[in-house]
C-alpha positions in Angstrom: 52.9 -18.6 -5.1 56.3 -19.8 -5.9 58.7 -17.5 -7.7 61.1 -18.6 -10.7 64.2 -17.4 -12.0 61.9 -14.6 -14.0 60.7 -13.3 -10.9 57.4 -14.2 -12.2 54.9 -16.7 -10.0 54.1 -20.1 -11.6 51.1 -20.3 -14.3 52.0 -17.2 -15.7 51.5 -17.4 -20.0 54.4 -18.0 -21.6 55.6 -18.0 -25.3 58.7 -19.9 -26.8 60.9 -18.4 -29.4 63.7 -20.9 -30.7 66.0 -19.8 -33.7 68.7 -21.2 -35.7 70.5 -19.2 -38.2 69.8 -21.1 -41.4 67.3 -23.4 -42.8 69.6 -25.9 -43.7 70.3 -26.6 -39.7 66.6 -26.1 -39.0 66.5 -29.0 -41.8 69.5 -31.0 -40.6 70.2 -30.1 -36.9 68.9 -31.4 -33.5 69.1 -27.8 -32.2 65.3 -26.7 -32.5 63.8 -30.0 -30.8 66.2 -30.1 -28.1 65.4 -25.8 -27.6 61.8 -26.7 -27.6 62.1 -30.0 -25.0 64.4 -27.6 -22.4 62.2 -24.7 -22.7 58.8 -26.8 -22.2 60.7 -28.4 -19.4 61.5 -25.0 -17.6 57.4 -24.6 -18.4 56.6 -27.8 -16.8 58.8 -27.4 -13.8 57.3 -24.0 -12.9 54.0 -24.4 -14.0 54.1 -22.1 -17.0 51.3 -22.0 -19.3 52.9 -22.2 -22.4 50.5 -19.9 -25.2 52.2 -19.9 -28.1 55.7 -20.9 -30.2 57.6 -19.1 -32.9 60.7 -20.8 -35.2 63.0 -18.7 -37.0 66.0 -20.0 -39.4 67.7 -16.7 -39.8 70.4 -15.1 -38.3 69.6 -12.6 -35.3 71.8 -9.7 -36.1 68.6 -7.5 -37.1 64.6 -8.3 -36.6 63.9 -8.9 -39.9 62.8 -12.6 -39.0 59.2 -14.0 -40.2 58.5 -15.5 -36.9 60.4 -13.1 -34.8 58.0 -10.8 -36.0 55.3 -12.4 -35.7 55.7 -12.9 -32.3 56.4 -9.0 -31.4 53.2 -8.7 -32.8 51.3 -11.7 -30.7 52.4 -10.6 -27.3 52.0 -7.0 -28.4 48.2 -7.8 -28.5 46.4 -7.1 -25.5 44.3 -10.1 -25.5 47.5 -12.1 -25.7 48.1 -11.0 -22.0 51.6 -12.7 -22.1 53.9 -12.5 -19.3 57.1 -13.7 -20.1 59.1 -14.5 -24.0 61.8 -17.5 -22.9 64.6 -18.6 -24.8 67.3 -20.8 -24.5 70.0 -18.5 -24.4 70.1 -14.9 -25.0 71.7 -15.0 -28.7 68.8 -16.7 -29.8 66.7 -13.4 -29.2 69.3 -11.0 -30.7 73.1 -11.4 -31.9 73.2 -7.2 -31.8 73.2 -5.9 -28.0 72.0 -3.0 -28.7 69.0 -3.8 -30.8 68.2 -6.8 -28.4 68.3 -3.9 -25.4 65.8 -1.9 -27.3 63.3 -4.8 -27.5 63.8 -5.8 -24.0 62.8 -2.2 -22.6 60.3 -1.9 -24.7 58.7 -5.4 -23.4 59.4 -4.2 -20.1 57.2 -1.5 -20.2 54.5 -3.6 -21.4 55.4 -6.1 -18.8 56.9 -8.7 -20.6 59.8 -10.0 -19.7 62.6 -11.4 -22.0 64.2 -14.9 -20.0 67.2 -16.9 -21.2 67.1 -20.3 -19.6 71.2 -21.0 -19.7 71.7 -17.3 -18.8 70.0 -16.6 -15.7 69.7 -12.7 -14.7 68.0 -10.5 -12.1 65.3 -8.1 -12.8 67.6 -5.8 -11.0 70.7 -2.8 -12.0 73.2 -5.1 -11.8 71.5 -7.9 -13.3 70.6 -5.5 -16.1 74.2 -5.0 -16.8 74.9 -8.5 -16.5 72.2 -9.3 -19.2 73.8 -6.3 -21.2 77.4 -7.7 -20.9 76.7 -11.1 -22.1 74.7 -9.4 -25.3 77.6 -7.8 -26.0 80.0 -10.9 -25.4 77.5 -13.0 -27.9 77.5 -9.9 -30.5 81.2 -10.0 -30.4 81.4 -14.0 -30.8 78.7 -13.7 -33.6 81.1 -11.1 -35.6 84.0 -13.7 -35.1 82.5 -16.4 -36.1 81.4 -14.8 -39.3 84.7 -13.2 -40.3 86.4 -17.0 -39.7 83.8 -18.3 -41.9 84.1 -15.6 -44.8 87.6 -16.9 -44.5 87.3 -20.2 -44.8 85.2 -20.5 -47.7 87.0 -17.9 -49.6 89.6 -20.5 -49.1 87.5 -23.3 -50.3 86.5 -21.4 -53.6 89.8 -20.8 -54.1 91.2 -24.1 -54.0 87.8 -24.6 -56.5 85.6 -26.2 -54.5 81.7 -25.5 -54.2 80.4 -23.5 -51.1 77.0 -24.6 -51.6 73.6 -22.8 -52.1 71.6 -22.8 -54.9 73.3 -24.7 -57.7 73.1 -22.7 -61.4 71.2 -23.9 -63.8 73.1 -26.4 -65.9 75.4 -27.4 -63.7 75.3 -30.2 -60.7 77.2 -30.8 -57.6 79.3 -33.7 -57.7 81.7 -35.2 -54.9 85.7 -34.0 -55.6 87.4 -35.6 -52.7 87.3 -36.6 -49.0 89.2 -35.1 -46.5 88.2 -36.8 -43.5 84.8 -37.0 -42.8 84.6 -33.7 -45.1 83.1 -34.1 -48.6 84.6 -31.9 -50.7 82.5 -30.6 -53.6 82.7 -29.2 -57.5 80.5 -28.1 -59.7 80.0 -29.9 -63.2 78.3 -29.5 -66.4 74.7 -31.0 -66.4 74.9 -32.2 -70.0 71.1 -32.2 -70.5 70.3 -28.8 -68.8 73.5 -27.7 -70.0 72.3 -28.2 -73.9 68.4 -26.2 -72.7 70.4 -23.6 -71.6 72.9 -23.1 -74.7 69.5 -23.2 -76.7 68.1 -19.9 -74.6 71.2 -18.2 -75.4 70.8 -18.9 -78.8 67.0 -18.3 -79.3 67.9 -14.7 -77.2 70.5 -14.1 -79.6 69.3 -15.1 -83.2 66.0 -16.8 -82.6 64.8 -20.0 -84.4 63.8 -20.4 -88.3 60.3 -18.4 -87.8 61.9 -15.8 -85.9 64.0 -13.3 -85.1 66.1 -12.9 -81.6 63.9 -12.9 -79.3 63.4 -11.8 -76.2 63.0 -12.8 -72.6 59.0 -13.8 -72.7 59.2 -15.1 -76.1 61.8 -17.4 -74.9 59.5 -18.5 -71.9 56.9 -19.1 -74.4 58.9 -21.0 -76.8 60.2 -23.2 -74.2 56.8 -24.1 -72.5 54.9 -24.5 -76.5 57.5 -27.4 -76.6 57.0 -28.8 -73.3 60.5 -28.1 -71.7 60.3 -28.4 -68.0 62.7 -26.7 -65.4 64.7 -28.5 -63.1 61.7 -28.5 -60.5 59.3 -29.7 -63.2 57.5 -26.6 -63.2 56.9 -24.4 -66.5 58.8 -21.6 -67.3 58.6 -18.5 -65.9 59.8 -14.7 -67.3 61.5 -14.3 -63.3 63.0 -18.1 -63.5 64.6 -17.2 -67.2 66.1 -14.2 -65.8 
């Protein structure tokens, strides 16, 4: 039987883990899809049997990942009988070199190996170390790249601008400025959600004629009596209030 780059013979069972580190590339970016087509490709041109796919949109500094998970629990089933995890690069597995190590022995010993398909390495000492070096390269990159980025929108909020994420309630993102292909972003008063939210203040603080201040559920229940929506359209809620 022929032998791949994993050292394992084609139509051994295979299972794809693709990540990216947020949901808004998994929404926006071309980076999953194209993951999936090379990986499937390795598949096909071996003669892999590809079992089963997990997705995260999380960053891979620690396993606390929904899919990665999920997986480690798959091919830790015996039934599963899964002979090799492949992933596009190493990075996508683990961002931390010494937590990735610790998985990767511990497959090992269930004989499963762990492949990167742009960072080909030997089942062997030195391609152990290889494999250990370029974790350890990607860790360091990883750390970089997010003390550049802490940077950078410090910077932005500074200069005023929006950094994104959920927007607070009365407020909405408008466009300030272009600076190249870069929309620049504020936040501004939402006028109408802006007034709702003065009246929960209020209502907390003094109440309305019948009543008293009141507190965080009898606001919830005064707001719903009258039919006042949240931004999603959905009722109000003692956790959404908060």
């Amino acid at each position: 039987m022929q032998k791949t780059a994993s050292n394992l013979p084609s139509g051994s069972r295979v299972v794809l883990y693709m990540r990216v580190s947020t949901g808004r590339q998994a929404l926006n970016d071309l980076s999953i899809p194209d993951q999936r087509k090379q990986l499937e490709a390795y598949c096909k041109e071996h003669s892999h049997q590809i079992v089963a796919e997990f997705i995260d949109a999380k960053s891979g500094r620690n396993d606390n990942r929904d899919g990665f998970q999920k997986m480690m629990a798959f091919v830790s089933d015996q039934h599963a009988k899964i002979d090799l995890i492949l992933v596009h690069s190493f990075s996508r597995f683990f961002r931390d070199g010494v937590e990735s190590e610790v998985y990767i022995r511990g497959l090992k010993k269930k004989n499963i190996q762990v492949v990167s398909l742009t960072q080909k390495t030997e089942d062997t000492p030195h391609g152990n170390l290889v494999r250990r070096i370029l974790a350890i390269v990607d860790e360091v990159h990883s750390e970089e790249t997010a003390k550049h980025v802490k940077r950078s929108l410090r910077e932005n909020a500074l200069q005023g601008f929006w950094n994104g994420g959920n927007t607070p309630y009365g407020y909405r993102v408008v466009e300030a400025e272009k600076r190249g292909r870069t929309s620049k972003k504020k936040l501004a008063v939402h006028d109408e959600h802006a007034a709702l939210l003065q009246k929960m203040f209020y209502l907390s603080l003094h109440g309305d004629d019948n009543s008293g201040p009141m507190g965080i559920k009898r606001v919830v229940n005064w707001l719903n009596e009258r039919g006042y929506k949240t931004r999603a359209g959905n009722k109000w809620s003692i956790a959404v209030v908060q």
